[in-house]
N, C-alpha and C positions, 0 to 999 in steps of 0.2 A: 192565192198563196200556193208555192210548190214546193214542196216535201224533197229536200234532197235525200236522193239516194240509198241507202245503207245497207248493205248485204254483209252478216254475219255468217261466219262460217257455220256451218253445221255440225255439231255434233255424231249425228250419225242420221241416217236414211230415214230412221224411224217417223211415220206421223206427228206420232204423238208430242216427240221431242222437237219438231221443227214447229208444229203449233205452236208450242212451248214456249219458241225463241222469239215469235211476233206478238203473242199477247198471254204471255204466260204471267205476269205478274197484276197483282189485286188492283192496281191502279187501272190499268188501261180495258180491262172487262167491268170496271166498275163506269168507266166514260161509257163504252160501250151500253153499258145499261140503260146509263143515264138516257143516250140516245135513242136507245130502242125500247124503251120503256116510259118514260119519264117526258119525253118531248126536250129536251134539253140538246139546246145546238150554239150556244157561245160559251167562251173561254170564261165570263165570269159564270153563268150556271152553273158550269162543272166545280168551278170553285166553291160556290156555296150550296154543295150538293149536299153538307152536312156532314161528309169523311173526311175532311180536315188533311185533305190534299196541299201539298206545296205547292205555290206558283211555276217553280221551275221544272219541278217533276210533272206539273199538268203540260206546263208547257212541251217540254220534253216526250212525255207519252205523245201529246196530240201528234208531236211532228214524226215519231215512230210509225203510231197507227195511219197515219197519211202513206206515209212510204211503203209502208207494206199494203197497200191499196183498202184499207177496212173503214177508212173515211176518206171523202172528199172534202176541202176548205174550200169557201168560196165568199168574195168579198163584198158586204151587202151594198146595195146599188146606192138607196138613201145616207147611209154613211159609212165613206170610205175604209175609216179607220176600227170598224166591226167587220170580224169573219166571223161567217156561220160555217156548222160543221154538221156533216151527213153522212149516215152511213153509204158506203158502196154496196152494191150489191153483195161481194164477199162477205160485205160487215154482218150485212141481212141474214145471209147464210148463216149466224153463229146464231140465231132464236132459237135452235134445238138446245144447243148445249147452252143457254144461259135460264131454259124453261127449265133444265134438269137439274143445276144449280140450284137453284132456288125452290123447288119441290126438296130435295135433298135438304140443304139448310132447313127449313122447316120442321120437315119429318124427324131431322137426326139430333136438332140445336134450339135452344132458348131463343126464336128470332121474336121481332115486333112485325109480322106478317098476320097478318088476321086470315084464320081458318079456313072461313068460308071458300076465301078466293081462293088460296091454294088449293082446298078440297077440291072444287071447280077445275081448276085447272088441272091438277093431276089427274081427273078423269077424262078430262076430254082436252088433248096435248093438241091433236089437230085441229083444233078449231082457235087454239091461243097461239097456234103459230099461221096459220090462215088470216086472223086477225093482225099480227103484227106485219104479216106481209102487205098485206091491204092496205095499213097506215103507211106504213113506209113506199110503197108506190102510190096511193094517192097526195104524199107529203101531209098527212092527217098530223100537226103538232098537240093534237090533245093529248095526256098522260094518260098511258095504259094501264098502268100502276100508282095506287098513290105509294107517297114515301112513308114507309114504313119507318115504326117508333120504336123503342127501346120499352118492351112489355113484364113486367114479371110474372103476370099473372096468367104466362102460355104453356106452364108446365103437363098441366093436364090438357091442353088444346092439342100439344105437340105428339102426345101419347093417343092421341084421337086421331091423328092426322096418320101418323105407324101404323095402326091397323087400319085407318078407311084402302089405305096404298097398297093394301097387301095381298 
């Protein structure tokens, strides 16, 4: 499957803002997750990832994040009519900023992230990014993360989690 083309003008020079323009919105760093966390590489996965994604908008992002190189499609050999999805190496590249995401969420918000692992992780960043690189160039699809649930009971975890960070 190939990804037409699409060059958006730029707003301005800035990094930040041209990131912005390729995967600035919650849907396509939420795929992205999916992928580099989760092991999740077809179109319904993403679908029942439990964000309650639109079809056309998944579809839509997929074919965005294609074109800007942060996934590759590729069409599985046993059945023609499945594409699996990968990240590219650029894709790989975004584990710093989605380990910080996610330590942030945690530390700042009500999440269904269980403690321990973030605790873990916020202390030792290079080795949870050593690790996802590993997966993703050995093609390891086991999930790095389970999915996290909708918790009440993280209010004081979260207050635990601010000060271990700090």
């Amino acid at each position: 499957m190939v990804a037409e083309i699409r060059r958006v003008k730029q707003r301005s020079g800035c990094p930040v803002s041209i990131s912005l323009e390729i995967f600035g919105d919650r849907w396509s760093l939420l795929i992205i997750r999916d992928l580099m966390v989760r092991g999740y590489k077809t179109f319904k996965e993403f679908q029942e990832s439990g964000e309650g994604i639109a079809t056309n908008i998944l579809a839509d992002r997929l074919t965005k994040l294609e074109a800007a190189g942060i996934i590759t499609a590729h069409v599985e050999n046993t059945d023609r009519r499945r594409v699996n999805y990968r990240l590219s190496e650029k894709g790989v590249d975004l584990a710093p900023v989605l380990l910080e995401l996610l330590i942030w969420g945690a530390k700042h918000e009500h999440t269904g992230a269980p403690c321990a692992i973030i605790d873990n992780m916020a202390h030792d960043r290079e080795a949870v990014l050593t690790e996802v690189r590993r997966r993703w160039e050995h093609r390891d699809p086991r999930p790095f993360l389970p999915k996290f649930e909708e918790d009440s009971s993280r209010s004081t975890s979260v207050k635990r989690l601010a000060k271990s960070t700090k």
